[in-house]
N, C-alpha and C positions, 0 to 999 in steps of 0.2 A: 504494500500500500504506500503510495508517495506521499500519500496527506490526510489526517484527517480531524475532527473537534473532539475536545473533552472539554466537561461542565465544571466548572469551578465553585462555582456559589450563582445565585440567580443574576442573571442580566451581566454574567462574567464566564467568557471560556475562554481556552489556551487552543491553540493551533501547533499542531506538529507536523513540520514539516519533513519528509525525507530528503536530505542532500545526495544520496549515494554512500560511498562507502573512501576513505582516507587513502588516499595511494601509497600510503608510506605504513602504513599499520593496518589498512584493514577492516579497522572496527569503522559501524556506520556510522555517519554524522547524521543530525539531527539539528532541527532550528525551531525553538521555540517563540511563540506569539502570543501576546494577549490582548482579547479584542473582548469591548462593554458593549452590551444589545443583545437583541435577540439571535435565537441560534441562526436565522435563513442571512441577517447580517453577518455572521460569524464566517457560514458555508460561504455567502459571497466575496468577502475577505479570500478566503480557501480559497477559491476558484481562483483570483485574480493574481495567487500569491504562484499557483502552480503553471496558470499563464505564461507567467514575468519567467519558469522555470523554462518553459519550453522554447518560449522564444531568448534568450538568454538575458532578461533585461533586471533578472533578479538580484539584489544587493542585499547581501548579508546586512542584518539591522548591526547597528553600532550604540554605546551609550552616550554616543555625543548630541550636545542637544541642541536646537535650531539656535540660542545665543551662543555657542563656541563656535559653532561655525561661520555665523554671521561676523564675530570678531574675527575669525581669522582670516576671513574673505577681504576685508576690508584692506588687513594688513599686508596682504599678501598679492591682493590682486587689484584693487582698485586703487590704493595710492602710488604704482607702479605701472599702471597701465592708462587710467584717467586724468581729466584736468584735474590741480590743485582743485579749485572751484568745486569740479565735480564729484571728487572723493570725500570733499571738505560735507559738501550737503548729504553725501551717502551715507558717511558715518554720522554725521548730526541727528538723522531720518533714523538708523538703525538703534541707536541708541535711544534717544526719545520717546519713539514711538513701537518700533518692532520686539527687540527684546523684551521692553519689560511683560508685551503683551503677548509674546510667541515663542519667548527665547526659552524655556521652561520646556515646551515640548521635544522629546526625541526627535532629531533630525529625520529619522525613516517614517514617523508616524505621520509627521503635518500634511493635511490632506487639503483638498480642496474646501472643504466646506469650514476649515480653522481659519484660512485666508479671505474666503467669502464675509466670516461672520467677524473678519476684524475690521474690513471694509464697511460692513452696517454699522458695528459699533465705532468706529472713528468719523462716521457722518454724523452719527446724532450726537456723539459726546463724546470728539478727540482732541478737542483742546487743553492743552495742559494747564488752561489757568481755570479751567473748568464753569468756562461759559457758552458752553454750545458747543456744535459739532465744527470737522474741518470742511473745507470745501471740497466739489466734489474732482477741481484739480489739483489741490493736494493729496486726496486720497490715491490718485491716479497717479503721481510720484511715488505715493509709498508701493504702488503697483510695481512700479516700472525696479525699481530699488531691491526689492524684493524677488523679480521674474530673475534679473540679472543676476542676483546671488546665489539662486536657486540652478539656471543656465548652468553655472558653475560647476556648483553639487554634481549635476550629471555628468558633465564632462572628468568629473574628477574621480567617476566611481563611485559614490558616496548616493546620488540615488540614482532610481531604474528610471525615473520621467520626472521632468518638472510639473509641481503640484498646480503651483500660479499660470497653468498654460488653462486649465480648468476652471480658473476663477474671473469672473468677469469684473472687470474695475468699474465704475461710475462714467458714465456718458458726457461727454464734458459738453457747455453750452459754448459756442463758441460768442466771443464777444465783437464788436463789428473795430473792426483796423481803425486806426487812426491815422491820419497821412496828411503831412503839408502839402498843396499843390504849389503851381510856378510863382502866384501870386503873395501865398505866406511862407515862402523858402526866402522871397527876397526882402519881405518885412523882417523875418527874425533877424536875418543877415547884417541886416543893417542895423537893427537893434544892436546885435555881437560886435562892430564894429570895431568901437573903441575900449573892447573888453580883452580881457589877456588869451581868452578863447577862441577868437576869431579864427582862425587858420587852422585850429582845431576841429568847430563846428561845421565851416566851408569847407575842408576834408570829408568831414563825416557824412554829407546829404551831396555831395559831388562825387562818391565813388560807391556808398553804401557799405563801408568797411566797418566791421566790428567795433565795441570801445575799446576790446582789450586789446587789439588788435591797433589802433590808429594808435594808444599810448606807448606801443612797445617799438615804434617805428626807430629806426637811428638813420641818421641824414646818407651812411651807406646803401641803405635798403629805397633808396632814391634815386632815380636819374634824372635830373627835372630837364636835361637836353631831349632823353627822347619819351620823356612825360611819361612816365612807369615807374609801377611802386613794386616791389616783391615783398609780402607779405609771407613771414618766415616764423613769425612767432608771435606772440600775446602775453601780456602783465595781467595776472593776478593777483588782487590784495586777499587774505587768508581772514579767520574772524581773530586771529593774533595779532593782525593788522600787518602781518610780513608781506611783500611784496615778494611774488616769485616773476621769472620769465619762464615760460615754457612754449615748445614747438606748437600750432594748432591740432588738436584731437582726429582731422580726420588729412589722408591728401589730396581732398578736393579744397581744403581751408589754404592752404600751402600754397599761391598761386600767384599769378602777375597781374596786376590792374592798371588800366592807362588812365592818367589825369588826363582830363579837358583842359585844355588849354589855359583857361579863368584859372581851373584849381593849381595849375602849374605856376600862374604868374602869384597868384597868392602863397603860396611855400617858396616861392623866390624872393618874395619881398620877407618873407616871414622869418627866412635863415638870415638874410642881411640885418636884419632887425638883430638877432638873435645876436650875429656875430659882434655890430656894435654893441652891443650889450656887456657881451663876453669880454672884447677889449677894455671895456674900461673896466673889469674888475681883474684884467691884467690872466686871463686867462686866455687860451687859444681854443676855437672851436673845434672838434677832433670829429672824423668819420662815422666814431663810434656812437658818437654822443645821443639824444633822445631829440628827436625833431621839437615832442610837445612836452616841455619840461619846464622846473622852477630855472630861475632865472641864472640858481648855479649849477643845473643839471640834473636838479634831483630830482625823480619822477615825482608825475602828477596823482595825486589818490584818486583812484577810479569814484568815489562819491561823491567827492569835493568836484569831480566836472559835471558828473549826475544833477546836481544842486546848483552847480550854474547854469546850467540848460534848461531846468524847470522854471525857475528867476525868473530867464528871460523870458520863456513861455507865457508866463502869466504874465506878464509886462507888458507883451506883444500881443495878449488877448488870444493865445492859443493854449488856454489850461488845458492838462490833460493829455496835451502830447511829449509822449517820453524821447529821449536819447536815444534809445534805440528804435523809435519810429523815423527818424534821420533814413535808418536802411530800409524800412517799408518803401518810404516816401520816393527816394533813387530810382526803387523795384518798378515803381507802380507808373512815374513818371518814363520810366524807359518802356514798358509795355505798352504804356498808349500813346507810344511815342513811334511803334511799329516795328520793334528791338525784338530780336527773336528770344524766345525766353532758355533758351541754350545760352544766350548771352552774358544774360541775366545771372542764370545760374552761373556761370563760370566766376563772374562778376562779384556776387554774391558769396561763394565759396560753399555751396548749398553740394550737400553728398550725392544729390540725383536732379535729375528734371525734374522728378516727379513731387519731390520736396518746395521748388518752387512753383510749380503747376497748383498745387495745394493750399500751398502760401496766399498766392495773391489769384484766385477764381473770381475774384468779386469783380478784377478787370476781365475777366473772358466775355459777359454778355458786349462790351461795347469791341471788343477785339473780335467776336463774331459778328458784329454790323458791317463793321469796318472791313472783315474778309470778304462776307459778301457781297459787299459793295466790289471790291478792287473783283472778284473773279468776274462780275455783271459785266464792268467797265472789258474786262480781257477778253470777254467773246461781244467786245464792239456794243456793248446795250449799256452805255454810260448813260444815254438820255433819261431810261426808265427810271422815275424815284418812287419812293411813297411817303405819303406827306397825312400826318392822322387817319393812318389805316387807311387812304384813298391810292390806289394804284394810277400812277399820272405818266404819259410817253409822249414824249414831241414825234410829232410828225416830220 
């Protein structure tokens, strides 16, 4: 017999599994189970456990429990393979929120429906200061946090299938974009003028480049003769407040972007600025040095330009749009601008088409006017328009 239940006390039995027999000795192995519910749950356990045996996806249970391994995922794999940033928020997430409410369970045991019912309970009550629930895109972080840890576990032997591939996260609402058009790009603009930012923000919505990304620039990663940037890395501030540099996460981030002409002559005038500057504190401007920096070189806090950008927002009577709507705004103006969105993406540093396709749908209904307009005009029928649903063609 490979398997089968014995009753323990009510609403509790053990499963015995047969492994085969020791190549080295001989004597059988065996693997014992303990599952709560009724027997037909017990038998379906069994059934699923002799499955995992035939198709070979079965994993010896271990006493390790979902927070040891969650700790050592972190250390081992996501502060070594992630952004600062991104390992920073995994472990914050993991610790907060996932151990104290899943780290308890055996690794082999956490099923789908322990991940489901953390996902209920952190909607209606997973706030730590214990006023409500989180929202339903934070819970979808600790999804993603979670899948990824879990990703792991299988690859590592440790289990037969990720649990979290069963579990359904919360449906996110999406919220509608925010985007400056042509008219309050050049309101804020002129607002930043005579602000330290200026060459900063004129970067940021004339190429649509990252903030960590525009902050970690050095006037090498520059050619302003043939107006191309190479974008090679990114600044991180830590919640330690350390400033790291790291390469970008993916090598579609890694890329070459061309200045517009405007944005070249502004980082031309913006290094000359810089260099007098530097002269008179009797320093020399060096290759290496940070394009957008304090006045002796020392990077800029990614918050501290956060909070100049919202400043001036409200100033300029555009509350509400953030720093990183600068890159919506690039996207959105170069799409209905007739830029192929291959462009974009590259532009962008977006890891597929299909990321940017997604991103910015909200311009496809006027980008499908506009195509079909251009292929009417291509087979010679430019006359035909429609004008309030009226179909109208010169003779």
């Amino acid at each position: 017999m490979r398997g089968h239940i014995r009753k323990r006390s009510k609403g509790s039995w053990t499963i015995v599994l047969s492994l085969g027999r020791d190549p080295q000795t001989g004597k059988k192995k065996y693997q014992w189970q303990s599952v709560k519910g009724t027997k037909r749950q017990a038998e379906q356990v069994l059934a699923d456990l002799l499955h995992r045996l035939d198709t070979g996806d079965f994993i010896k249970p271990t006493r390790r429990t979902v927070g040891d391994f969650l700790r050592q995922w972190v250390r081992d794999y996501a502060w070594g393979n992630l952004s600062p940033r991104t390992a920073e928020g995994y472990e914050c997430t993991i610790k907060r929120h996932l151990i104290p409410e899943l780290g308890l369970l055996p690794l082999p045991q956490l099923t789908p429906q322990h991940i489901q019912q953390y996902y209920t309970d952190k909607l209606a009550n997973g706030r730590r200061d214990g006023k409500g629930g989180l929202s339903a895109s934070s819970v979808r972080y600790h999804h993603n946090v979670l899948h990824d840890a879990l990703e792991s576990a299988v690859k590592w032997g440790l289990l037969g299938r990720n649990p979290a591939d069963a579990a359904t996260p919360p449906r996110l609402q999406r919220c509608e974009m925010q985007t400056l058009d042509e008219e309050d790009i050049h309101t804020f603009l002129e607002a930043a003028r005579n602000t330290p930012y200026y060459a900063l923000f004129y970067t940021a919505l004339y190429t649509g480049m990252r903030r960590s990304e525009l902050l970690a620039l050095r006037w090498s990663d520059v050619d302003l003769d043939l107006a191309q940037v190479s974008v090679s890395r990114a600044l991180h501030q830590l919640q330690n407040r350390m400033l790291v540099f790291r390469t970008p996460k993916t090598v579609k981030s890694r890329r070459m972007v061309d200045l517009p002409p405007s944005a070249a002559l502004v980082l031309r005038e913006h290094k000359e600025h810089q260099q007098a500057i530097r002269t008179l504190m009797g320093i020399a401007l060096q290759p290496d040095d940070l394009i957008f920096s304090h006045a002796d070189g020392k990077p800029l806090l990614p918050d501290t330009v956060t909070h100049a950008w919202i400043n001036l927002a409200r100033h300029t009577g555009l509350r509400g749009v953030r720093l990183h709507d600068s890159r919506h705004s690039h996207a959105t103006i170069m799409l209905k601008a007739g830029i192929h969105p291959k462009v974009v993406q590259e532009r962008l540093g977006h890891a597929s088409i299909q990321i940017t396709l997604d991103t910015y749908s909200h311009t496809v209904p006027g980008l499908q006017k506009a195509a079909a307009a251009r292929f009417d005009e291509g087979l010679g029928n430019g006359s035909a328009h429609v004008e309030n649903g009226v179909f109208f063609k010169k003779d």
